[in-house]
C-alpha positions in Angstrom: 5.0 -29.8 15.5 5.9 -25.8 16.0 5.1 -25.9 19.8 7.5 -29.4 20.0 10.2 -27.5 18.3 9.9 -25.0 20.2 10.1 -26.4 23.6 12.8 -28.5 22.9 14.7 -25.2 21.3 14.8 -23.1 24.4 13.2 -24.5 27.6 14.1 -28.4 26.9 11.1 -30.6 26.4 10.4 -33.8 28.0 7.4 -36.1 27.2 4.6 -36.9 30.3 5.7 -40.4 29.1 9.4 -39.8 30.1 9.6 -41.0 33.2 13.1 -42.6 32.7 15.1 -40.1 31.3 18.2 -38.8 32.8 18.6 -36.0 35.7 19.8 -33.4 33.4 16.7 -34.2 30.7 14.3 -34.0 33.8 16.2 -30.6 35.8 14.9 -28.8 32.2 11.9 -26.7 33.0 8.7 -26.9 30.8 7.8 -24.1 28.4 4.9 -22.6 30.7 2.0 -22.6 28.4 1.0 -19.0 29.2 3.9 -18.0 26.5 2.8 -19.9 24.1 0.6 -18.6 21.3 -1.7 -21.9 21.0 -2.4 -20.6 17.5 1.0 -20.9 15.6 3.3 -22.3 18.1 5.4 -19.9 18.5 6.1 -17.6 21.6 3.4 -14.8 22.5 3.2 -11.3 23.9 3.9 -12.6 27.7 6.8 -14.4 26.7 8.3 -11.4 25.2 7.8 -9.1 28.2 8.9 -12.0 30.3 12.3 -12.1 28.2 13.0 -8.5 27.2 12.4 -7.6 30.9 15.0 -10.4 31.5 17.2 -8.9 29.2 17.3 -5.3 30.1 18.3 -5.9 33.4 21.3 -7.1 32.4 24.5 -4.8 31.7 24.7 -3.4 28.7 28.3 -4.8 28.0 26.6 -8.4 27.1 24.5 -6.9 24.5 20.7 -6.1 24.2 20.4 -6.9 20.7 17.3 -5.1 18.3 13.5 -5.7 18.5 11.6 -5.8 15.1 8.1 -5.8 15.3 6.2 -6.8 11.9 2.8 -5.8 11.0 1.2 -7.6 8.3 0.1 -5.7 5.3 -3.4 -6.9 4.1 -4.2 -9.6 6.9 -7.8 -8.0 7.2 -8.5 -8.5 3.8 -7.9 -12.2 3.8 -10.1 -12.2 7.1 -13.0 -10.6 4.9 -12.6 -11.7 1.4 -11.7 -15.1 2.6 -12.5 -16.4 6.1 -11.0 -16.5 9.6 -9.5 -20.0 8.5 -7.4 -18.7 5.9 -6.3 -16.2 8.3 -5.6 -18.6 10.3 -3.9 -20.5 7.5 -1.3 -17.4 6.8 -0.6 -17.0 10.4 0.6 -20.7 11.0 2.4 -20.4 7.0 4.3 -17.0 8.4 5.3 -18.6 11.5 7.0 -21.7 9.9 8.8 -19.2 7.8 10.2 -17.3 10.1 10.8 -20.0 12.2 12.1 -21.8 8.9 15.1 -18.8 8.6 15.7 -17.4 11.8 16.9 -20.4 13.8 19.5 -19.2 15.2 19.4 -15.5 14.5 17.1 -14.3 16.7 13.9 -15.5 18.5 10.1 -15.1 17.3 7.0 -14.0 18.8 3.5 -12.8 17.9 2.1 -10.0 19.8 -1.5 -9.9 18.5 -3.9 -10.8 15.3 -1.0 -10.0 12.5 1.7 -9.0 14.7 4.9 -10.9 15.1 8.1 -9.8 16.5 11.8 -10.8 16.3 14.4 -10.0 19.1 17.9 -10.6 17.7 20.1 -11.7 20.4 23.6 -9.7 21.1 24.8 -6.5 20.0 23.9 -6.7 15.6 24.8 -4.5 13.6 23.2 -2.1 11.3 23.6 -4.2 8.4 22.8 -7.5 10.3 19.4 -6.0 10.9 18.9 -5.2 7.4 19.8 -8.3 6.0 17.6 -10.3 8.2 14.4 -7.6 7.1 15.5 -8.5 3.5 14.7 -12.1 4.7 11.7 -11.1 6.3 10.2 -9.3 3.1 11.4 -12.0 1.1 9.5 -14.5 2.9 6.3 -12.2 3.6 6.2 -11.5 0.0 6.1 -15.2 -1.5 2.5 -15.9 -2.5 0.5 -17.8 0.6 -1.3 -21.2 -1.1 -4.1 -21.3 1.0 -7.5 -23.9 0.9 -9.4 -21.1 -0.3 -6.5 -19.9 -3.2 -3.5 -18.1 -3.2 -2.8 -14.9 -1.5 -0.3 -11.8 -1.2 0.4 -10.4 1.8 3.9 -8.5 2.8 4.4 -6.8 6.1 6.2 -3.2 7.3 8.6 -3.7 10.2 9.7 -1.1 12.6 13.3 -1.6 14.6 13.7 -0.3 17.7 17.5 -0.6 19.7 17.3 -0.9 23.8 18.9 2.3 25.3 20.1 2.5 28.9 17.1 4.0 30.3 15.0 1.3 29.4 13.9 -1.3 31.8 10.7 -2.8 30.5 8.9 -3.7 27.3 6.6 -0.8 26.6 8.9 1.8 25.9 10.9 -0.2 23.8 7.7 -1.5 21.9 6.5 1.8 21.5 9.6 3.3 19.7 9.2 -0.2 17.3 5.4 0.6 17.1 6.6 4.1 16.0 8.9 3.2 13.1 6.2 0.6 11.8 3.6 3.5 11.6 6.0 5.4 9.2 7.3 2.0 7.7 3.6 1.3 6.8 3.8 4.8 5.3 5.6 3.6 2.1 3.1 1.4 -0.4 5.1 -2.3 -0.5 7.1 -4.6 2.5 9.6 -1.9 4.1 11.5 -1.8 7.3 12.2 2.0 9.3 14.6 2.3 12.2 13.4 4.6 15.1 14.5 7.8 14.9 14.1 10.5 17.3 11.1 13.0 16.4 8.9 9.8 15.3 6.9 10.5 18.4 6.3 14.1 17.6 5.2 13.1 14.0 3.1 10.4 15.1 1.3 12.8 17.4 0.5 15.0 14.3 -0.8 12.4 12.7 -3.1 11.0 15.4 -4.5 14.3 15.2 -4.8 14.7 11.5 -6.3 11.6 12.0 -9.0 12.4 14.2 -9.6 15.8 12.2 -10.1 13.9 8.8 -12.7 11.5 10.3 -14.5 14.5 10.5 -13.6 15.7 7.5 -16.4 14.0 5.2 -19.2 15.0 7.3 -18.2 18.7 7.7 -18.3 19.0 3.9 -14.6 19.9 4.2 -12.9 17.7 0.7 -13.5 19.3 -2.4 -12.5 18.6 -6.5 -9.9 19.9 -8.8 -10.0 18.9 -12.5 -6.8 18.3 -14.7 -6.6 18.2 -18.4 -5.7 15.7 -20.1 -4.8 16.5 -24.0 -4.9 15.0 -27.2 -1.2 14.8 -27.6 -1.5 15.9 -31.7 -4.4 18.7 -31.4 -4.0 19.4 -27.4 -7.7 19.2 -27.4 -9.1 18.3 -24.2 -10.0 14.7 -24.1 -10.9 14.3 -20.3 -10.1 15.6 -16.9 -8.7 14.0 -13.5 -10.3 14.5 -10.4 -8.0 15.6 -7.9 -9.0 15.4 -4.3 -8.4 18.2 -1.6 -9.0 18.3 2.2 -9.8 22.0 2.8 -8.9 21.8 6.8 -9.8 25.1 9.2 -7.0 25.5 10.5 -4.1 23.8 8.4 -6.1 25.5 5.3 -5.3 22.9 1.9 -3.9 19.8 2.4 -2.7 17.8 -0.6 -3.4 14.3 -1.3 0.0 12.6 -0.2 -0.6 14.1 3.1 -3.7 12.4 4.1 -4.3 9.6 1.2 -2.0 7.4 3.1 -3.7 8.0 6.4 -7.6 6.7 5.4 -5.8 3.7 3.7 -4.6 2.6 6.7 -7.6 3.6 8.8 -10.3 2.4 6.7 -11.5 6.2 5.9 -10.3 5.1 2.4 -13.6 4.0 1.9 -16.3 6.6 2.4 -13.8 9.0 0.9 -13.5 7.5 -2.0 -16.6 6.9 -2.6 -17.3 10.6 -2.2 -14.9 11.5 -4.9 -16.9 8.9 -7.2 -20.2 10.1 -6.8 -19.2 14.0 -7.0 -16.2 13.7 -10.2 -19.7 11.9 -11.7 -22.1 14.3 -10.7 -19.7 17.1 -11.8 -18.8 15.8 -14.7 -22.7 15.0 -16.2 -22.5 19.4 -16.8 -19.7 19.3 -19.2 -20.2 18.6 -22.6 -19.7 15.2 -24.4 -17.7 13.7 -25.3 -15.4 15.0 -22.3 -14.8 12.3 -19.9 -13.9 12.3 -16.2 -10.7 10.0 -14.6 -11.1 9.2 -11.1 -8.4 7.2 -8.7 -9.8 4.2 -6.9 -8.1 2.6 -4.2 -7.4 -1.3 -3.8 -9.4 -1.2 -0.7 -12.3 0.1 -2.9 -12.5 -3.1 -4.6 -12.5 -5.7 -1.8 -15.6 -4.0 -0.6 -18.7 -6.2 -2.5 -20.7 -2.9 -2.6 -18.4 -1.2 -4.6 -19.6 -1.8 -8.5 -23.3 -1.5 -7.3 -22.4 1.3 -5.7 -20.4 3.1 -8.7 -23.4 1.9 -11.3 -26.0 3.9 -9.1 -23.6 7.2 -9.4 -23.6 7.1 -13.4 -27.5 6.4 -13.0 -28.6 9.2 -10.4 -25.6 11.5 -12.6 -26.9 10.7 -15.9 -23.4 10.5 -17.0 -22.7 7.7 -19.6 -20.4 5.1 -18.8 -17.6 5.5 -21.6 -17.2 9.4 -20.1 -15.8 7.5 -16.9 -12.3 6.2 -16.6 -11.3 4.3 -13.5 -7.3 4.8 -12.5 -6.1 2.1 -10.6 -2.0 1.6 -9.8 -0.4 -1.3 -10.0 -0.2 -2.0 -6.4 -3.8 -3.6 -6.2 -2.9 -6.2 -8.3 -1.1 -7.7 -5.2 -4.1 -8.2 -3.3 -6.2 -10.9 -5.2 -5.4 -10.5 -9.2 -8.4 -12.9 -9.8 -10.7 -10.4 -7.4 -9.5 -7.3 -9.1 -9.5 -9.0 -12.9 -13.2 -9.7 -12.6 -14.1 -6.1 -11.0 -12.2 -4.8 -13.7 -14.1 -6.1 -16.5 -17.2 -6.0 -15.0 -16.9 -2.7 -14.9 -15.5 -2.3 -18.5 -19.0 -4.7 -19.6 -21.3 -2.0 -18.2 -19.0 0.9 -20.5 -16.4 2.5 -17.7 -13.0 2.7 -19.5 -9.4 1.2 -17.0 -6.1 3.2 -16.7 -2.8 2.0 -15.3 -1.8 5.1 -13.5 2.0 5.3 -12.5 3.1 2.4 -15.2 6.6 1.6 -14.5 7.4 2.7 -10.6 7.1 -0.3 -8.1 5.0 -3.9 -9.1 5.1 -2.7 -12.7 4.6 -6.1 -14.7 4.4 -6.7 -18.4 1.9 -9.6 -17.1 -0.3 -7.1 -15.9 -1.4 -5.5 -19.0 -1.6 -9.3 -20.7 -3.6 -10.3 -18.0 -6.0 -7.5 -17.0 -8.6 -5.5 -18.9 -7.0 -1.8 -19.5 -7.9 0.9 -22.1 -5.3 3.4 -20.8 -1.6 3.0 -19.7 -0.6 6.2 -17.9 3.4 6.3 -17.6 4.5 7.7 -14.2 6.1 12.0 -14.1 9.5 10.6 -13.0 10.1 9.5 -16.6 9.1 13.0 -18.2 11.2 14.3 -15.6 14.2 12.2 -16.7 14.0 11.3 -20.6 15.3 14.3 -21.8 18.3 14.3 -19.5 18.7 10.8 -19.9 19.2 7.8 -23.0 18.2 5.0 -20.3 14.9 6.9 -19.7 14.0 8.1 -22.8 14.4 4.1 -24.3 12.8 2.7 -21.1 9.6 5.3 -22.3 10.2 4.4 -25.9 9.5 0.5 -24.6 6.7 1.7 -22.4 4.7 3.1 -25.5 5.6 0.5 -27.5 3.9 -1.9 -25.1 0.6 0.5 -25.4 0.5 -0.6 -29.0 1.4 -3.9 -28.6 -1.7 -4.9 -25.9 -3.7 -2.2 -27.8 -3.8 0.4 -24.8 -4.0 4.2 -25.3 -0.8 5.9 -23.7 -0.6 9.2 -21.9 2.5 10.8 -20.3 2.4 12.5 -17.1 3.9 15.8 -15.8 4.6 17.3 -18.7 6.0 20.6 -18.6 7.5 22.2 -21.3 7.1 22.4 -25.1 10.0 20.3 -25.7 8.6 17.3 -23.6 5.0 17.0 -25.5 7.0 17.3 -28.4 8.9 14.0 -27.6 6.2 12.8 -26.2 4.1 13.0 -29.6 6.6 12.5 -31.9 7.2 8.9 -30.0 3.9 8.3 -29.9 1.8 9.0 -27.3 -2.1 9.5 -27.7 -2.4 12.3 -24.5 -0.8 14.3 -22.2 -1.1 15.6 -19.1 0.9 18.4 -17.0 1.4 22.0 -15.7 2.2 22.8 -19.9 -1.6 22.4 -20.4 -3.0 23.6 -17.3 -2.7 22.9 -13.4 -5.3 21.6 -12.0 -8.9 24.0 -11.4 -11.6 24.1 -9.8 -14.4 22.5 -10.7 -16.0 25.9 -11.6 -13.3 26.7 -13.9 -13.6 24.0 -15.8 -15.9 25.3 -18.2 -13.3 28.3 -18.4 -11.2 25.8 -19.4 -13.1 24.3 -22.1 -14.1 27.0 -24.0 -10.2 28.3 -24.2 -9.4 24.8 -26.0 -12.3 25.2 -28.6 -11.1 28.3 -29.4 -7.3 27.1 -29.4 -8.7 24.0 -31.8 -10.9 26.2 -34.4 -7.4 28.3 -34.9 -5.5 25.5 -34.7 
């Protein structure tokens, strides 16, 4: 039905059967079947060199309109939780939809396993293009109701303009190829335009890259430990485990710099599990109760050997179960909520304690804490930023710790960091703190440092 409509859209279609039809039905040319992507329907990667090589030729004054190239956010997971047929299932869905509300607005191709791309036709504006991404998103985002069950996906998309020197597909696709990569950068469905010095900053990242799938194996990432306080005694309750990439030649790179990179390269994986098995080995020297949190990416969870492997960490540490907290953000829930609702409380069965980390930035969802099993809601540092300064965020915290009693969750406020913030923190009622106030984050061998400061602070206190 998609390659029909197709066909008859822009090369004119005529059946074998037709052998009566009239001279102007029969002068139409057949879609060649080399530009068709027998999958989906739709055009493929030959069809678009074919056209955009068309197009450039032309003089500018008629207009070379803007290419978007979409990436699909999550496609591999489907693939592996799921099966190739599913995949196969969202790649025929996404190409009805786009088909479904670009008619007429520009024409659709797909370059590769979850690549598609758009060129829109004529000379669009700046806001033209970023109302048909809005579309895009929208239609990306809507849940995909598959044979095997229903699945999220989203997509980044990179836009990239023809400019006079260009006379053939690649460098054109490279500068769309560019803006995805730092589109992709931003957790959610976003769109970038190219902008000049994305080539520069994609060749630093290739090689940061490259250096941190060494990184591991060269013993290079290391911990840091953050406090996190009763908020009514400022006793230490627990620490986060901070990770840090110790480069040789950069010297110490912070999480946000790399984090984003081994998400999207799959060194997500080994890493994190690093920072499991060391926050617990690490941990097993302090003394009880004093419990470790440690941030554990989406990816983490589609990987079957995960909870074994997390189980054999508390077992070869000796640490107990309740002194572990796994922080998860909202964004996972995206992926497969039924997936991550049974991880969850599998883990909470064998004693590991769940935190919400960065409550109320991006897919924050009152559904989420009804529907999965949580023992800590951590609200995000813009709002201790703001709630002092402002009456909309200090009641939008005031509803936020309200909603920790309500589904019986535990509260802690990060980035606190000064007296008068932990004091409106407390006196609104939440359980901990966390922030530069108490202590920035140490090393691990400072911990203990650390520790015997607060016991001292509590026997005066």
């Amino acid at each position: 039905m998609m390659l029909t409509w197709l066909k008859k859209r822009r090369f004119g279609y005529r059946s074998s059967n037709d052998t009566n039809g009239d001279r102007e039905t029969r002068a139409q040319p057949i879609v060649p079947m080399l530009h068709i992507d027998h999958l989906t329907g739709i055009y493929n990667r030959f069809a678009l060199e074919h056209d955009l090589t068309a197009l450039l030729n032309r003089p500018q004054s008629e207009g070379r309109g803007a290419l978007l190239l979409i990436d699909l956010d999550r496609f591999k997971f489907v693939n592996d939780a799921m099966d190739h047929a599913a995949g196969d299932e969202v790649l025929i869905s996404i190409a009805r939809r786009l088909a479904s509300v670009l008619t007429g607005v520009g024409t659709i191709y797909r370059l590769g396993a979850d690549e598609f791309a758009v060129h829109v036709a004529g000379s669009p504006s700046r806001g033209k293009i970023e109302d048909i991404c809005a579309t895009i998103k929208t239609i990306l985002s809507t849940p995909f109701v598959l044979s095997a069950g229903e699945v999220w996906i989203g997509g980044s998309i990179g836009i990239a303009v023809p400019t006079p020197n260009d006379l053939s597909m690649s460098a054109l696709l490279r500068r769309a190829d560019l803006a995805v990569m730092k589109a992709k950068q931003t957790a959610g469905n976003s769109h970038v335009f190219y902008e000049a010095g994305m080539s520069a900053e994609a060749s630093a990242r290739s090689e940061l890259e490259y250096d941190l799938s060494r990184a591991l194996d060269r013993n290079e990432f290391f911990l840091e430990y953050q406090p996190i306080v009763c908020s009514e005694t400022r006793m230490i309750k627990a620490f986060e485990a901070l990770i840090r990439w110790r480069h040789p030649q950069k010297g110490i790179i912070a999480p946000d710099q790399f984090i984003s990179i081994a998400e999207t390269t799959g060194l997500i994986m080994p890493i994190g599990n690093w920072v499991v098995r060391t926050a617990c080995d690490e941990a097993k020297r302090w003394p009880s109760p004093i419990g470790v949190a440690v941030n554990v990416a989406g990816d983490q969870f589609r990987d079957p050997t995960f909870l074994p492997y997390v189980r054999d960490c508390l077992r070869r540490s000796g640490l107990a179960p309740e002194r572990l907290t796994i922080e998860v953000t909202e964004s996972i829930f995206s992926v497969d909520p039924a997936v991550i609702a049974d991880s969850l409380m599998e883990l909470r069965a064998e004693g590991v304690k769940i935190a919400l980390d960065d409550f109320g930035i991006g897919f924050s969802s009152i559904n989420n804490l009804r529907r999965f099993p949580l023992d800590h809601l951590k609200i995000d540092r813009s709002f201790t930023e703001a709630m002092l300064g402002s009456k909309r965020d200090a009641e939008l915290v005031d509803i936020i710790l309200r909603l920790g009693t309500t589904f019986d969750v535990s509260t802690t406020i990060e980035g606190v960091e000064t007296e008068r913030q932990l004091e409106y923190a407390r006196s609104r009622g939440a359980n901990a703190i966390q922030g530069f106030l108490i202590s920035r984050p140490v090393a691990a061998g400072d911990v203990s440092a650390i520790l015997d400061r607060n016991r001292v602070h509590g026997a005066k206190t």
